[in-house]
N, C-alpha and C positions, 0 to 999 in steps of 0.2 A: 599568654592566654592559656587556661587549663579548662578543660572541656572533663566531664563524666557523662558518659551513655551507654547504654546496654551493647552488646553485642550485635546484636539483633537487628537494632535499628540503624546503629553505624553500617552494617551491610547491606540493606533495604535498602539508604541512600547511597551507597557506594556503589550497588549492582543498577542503577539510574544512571547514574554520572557517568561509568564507564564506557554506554556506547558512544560517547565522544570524545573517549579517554585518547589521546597520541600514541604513540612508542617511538620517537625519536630519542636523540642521545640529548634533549632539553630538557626546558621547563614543562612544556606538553606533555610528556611521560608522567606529569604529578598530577596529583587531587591538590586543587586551591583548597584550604578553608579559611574563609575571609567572615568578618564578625560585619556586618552590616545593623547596623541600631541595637537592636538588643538581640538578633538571629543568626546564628552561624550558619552559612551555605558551604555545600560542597559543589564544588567548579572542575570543569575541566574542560578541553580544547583540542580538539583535531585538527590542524592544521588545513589546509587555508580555509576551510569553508565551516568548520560546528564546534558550536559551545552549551555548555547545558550548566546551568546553576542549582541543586536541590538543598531545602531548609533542613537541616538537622534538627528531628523534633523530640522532644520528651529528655532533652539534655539540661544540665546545669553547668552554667559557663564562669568563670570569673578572669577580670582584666582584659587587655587587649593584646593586638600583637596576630596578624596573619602570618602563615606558615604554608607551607609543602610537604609533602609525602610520595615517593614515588609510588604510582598505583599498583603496580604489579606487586612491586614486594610486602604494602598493605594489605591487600587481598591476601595474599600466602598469609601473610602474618594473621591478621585475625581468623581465619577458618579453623585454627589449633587453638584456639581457646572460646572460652563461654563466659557470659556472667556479665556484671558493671567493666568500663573500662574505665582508666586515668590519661588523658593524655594530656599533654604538657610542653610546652614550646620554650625554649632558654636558650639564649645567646645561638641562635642557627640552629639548635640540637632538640629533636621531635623524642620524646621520650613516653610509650605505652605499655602501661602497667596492668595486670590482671592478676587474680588471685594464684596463677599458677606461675609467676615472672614478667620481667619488662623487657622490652625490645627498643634499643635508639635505632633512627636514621636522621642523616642530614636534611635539613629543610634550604631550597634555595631559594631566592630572594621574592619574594611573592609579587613585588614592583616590576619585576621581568615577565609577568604574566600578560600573555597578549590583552590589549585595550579591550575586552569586548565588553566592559561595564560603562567607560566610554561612551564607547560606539551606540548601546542602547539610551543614554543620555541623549543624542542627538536624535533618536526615531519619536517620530510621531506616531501616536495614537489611531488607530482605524477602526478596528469591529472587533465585535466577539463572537465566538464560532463555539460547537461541541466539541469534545473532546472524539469523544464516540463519531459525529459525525464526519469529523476528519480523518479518524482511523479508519474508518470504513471506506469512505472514498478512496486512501492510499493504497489499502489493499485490496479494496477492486483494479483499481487502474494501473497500478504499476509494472505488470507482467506486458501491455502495451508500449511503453515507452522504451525510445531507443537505449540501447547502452554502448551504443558507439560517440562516444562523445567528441573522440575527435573528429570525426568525420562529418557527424551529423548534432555539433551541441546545440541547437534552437531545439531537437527534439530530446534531449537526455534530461526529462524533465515530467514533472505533474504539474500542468498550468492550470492555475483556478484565475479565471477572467470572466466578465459579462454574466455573471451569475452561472457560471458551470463550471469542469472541470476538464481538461484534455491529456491524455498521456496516447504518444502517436509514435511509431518506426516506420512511418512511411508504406508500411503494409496493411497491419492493424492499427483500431484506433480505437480508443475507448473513451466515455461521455458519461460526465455525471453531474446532476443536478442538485438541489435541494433548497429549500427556501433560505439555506442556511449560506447560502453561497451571494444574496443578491449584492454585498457590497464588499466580499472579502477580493483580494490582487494578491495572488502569493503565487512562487516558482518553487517546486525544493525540486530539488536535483535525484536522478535515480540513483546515485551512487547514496544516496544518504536517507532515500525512507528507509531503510533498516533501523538506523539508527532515532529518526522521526517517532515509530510505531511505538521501540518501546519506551519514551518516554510517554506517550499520549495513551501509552496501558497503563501505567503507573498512573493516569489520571482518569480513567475511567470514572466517567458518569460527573465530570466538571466538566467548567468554561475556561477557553482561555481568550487573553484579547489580544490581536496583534498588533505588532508596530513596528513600524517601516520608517529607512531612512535611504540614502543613496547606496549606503555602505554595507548593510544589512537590515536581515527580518526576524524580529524575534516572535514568539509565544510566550506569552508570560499566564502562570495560573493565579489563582486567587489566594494561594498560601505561598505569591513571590517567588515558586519556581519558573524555572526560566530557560529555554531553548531557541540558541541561537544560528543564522543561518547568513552567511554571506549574499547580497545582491546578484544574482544571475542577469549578466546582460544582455545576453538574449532573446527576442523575440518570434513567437512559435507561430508559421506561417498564418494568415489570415483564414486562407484559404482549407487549413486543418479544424478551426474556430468558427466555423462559418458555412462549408460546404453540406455539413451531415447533419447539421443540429434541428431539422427536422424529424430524425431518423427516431426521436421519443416517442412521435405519432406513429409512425410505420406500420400499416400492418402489410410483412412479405408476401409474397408469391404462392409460399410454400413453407409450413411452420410443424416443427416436432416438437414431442414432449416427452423425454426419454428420461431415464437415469441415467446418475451421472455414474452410480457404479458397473451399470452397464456399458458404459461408451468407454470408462477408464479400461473395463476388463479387456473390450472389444478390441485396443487402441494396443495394449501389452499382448495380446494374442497373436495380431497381425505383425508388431514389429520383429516377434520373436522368429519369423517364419520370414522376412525379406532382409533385403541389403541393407549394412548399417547406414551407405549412402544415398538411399529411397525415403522420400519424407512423403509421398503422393499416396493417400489415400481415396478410394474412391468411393461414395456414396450414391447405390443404386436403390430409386423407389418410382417406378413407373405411374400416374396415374390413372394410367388404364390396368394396374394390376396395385389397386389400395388393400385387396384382398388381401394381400401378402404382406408381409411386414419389409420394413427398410432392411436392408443389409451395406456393410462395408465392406470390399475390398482391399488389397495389395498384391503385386507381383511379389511370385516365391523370389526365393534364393537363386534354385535353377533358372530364373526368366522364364518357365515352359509353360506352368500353369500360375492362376490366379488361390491366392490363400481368402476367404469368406469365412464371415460371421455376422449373424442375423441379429436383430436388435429388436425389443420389446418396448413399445410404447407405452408411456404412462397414463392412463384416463385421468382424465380430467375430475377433481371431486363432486360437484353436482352435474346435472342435467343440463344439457345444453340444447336449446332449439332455436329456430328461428325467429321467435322473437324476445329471445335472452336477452337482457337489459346487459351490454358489454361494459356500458359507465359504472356499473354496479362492480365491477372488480377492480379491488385496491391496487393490487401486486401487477407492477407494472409487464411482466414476462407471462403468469397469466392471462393480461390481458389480452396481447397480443397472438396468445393461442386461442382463447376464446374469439377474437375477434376473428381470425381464419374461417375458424369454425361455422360462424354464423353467417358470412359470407356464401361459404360452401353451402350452407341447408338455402339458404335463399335461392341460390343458383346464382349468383351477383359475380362467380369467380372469375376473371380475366382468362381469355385463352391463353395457356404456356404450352411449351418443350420441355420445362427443366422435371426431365427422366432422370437423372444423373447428374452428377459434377463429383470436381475434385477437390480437396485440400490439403495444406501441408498439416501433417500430423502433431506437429512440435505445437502448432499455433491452435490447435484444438484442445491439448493439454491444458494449453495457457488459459485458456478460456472455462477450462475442469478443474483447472486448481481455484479459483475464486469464484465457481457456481455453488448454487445451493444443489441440494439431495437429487430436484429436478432441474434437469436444464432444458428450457424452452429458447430453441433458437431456429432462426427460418433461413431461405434464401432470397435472395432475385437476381433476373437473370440481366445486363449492360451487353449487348451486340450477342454476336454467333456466339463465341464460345467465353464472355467473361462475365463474372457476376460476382457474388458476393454474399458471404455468411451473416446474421445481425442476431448477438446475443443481447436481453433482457434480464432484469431482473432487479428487485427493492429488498435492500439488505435490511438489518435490525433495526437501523437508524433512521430509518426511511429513507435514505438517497437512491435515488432511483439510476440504474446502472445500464447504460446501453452502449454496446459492443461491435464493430463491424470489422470483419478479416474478407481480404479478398481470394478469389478462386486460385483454384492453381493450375494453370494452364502448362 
């Protein structure tokens, strides 16, 4: 087979394929390029669990004959030149020509390439999802999901079931919906949305449809790319699927509406000033003193005194009163501050204690890395001293994103 393609666009599909390029001392270490009807894809494989296929477009192909390239020293190789390329497969020997010289490597047996074109032969057909819709979902929820897999693999996972989404550690748990979700079943593994996202950037603003067999799940787009993922056998407790998924409706106890640049600063302020092994931040807002704004604590260094930083609430864009129509707001984490709101002007608010509580710091981060500019998140209070954080919010995609970390006692 001899292939011409630009530069440009050989490395566009190369830098796809590669997050689920190998580095073993095998065949996994190479870019397949396999001619499939009249389209050359570039393949590759991470051993046990991903494979990803992308179309080599705006090429000129002639004859047949699939080949290898080891990827690493492809990438080196083409970043030092520019222009059209030649490449050219003969008796095992991969041969790349450009105007400034040619470079051979061995090609090894491309029939040694794990089965996963196979394996998609035997899945069936299920739904079709956004592209966009599933990126967003991934990176909302991922930061919740466990990454202890040995320990805990029914959680090391983003489970989309019963038309939502769950990524859980047993502390935190994250919930995502969307109308895009009511027939899709898919598992991917935490150790592999990295590699997920960026293929599902590269497809930005498409469909894919998936299909499932016992063995694996693929993603396929509509220009026959293709991303594949081993069957997770695992099932994510019931009880994770099941306990909270009211929690869309919720409106808490007690609900802010801060910055996120403000809570980040607040969060790097306070750590800078306590033990590296102190995660316990504490968040005091009395509401017999609303006058005053919320602040965060941490114990110093010394244990002697408390380090404090005041936090500045975000208003709200329109007017809100008591008879503000709450259905009238799209944005699901809006709404649920607006909905406090009007509670409060009514006088309808449940008596509480929660003056105060605590959290672990790490797990508020997590929840500031995937918020938008504002983060509206609430509490409520389970017995004497345990309760619980519930973050909000509807990404670009419309999936609506809700969030719950528990205190830290």
């Amino acid at each position: 087979m001899i292939i011409e393609v630009a530069k440009n666009d050989l490395k566009e599909n190369l830098d796809i394929a590669q997050a689920t390029l190998g580095n073993g001392p095998d065949i996994t270490s190479h870019f397949l390029f396999e001619k499939i009807g009249e389209t050359v894809f570039i393949s590759s494989c991470n051993p046990p669990r991903l494979f990803s296929s992308v179309p080599l477009k705006g090429i000129k192909v002639e004859g047949e004959g699939d080949f290898t390239i080891e990827g690493k020293r492809l990438l080196q190789s083409i970043n030092a030149v520019e222009g059209l390329l030649k490449i050219e497969c003969e008796e095992g020997n991969v041969t790349i020509k450009s105007d400034r010289g040619s470079i051979s490597f061995p090609s090894l047996d491309p029939s040694a390439f794990p089965p996963w074109r196979g394996m998609f032969g035997d899945a069936e057909e299920k739904v079709s999802i956004s592209a966009d819709v599933l990126s967003d979902t991934i990176s909302s929820t991922r930061p919740y999901a466990s990454v202890d897999e040995a320990r805990r693999p029914e959680l090391a996972m983003i489970n989309f079931t019963g038309g939502n989404a769950f990524a859980c550690d047993g502390f935190g748990l994250a919930m995502a919906r969307s109308d895009d979700f009511n027939q899709i079943d898919l598992k991917i593994h935490v150790k592999d949305t990295g590699a997920v996202l960026k293929f599902l950037k590269a497809y930005e603003g498409n469909t894919f449809t998936q299909f499932s067999s016992d063995q694996a799940v693929f993603l396929k787009a509509e220009d026959g790319g293709m991303f594949g993922m081993t069957s997770i056998p695992f099932e994510m407790p019931t009880a994770i699927t099941t306990k909270y998924i009211e929690a869309f409706g919720w409106t808490p106890r007690r609900v802010w509406r801060l910055s996120k640049n403000d809570m980040t600063n607040a969060l790097n302020f306070l750590i800078s000033g306590a033990s590296d092994s102190d995660y316990k931040v504490n968040m005091i807002d009395p509401e017999s003193e609303l006058i005053n704004p919320p602040r965060l604590e941490m114990t110093s260094l010394s244990g002697k005194k408390n380090i404090s930083y005041t936090l500045e609430e975000v208003e709200y864009e329109e007017e809100v009163n008591a008879d503000f129509d709450v259905e009238s707001v799209a944005d699901l984490a809006d709404r649920m501050y607006v909905s406090r709101k009007v509670l409060s002007l009514k006088g309808e608010d449940e008596e509480s204690d929660i003056e105060s509580f605590s959290f672990n710091y790490k797990y508020m981060k997590r929840a500031l890395d995937v918020s938008d500019k504002v983060v509206n998140f609430g509490c409520n209070k389970e017995g004497e001293k345990r309760g619980y954080m519930i973050f909000k919010q509807s990404t670009p995609s419309l999936v609506e994103i809700t969030c719950i970390v528990g205190w830290m006692v």
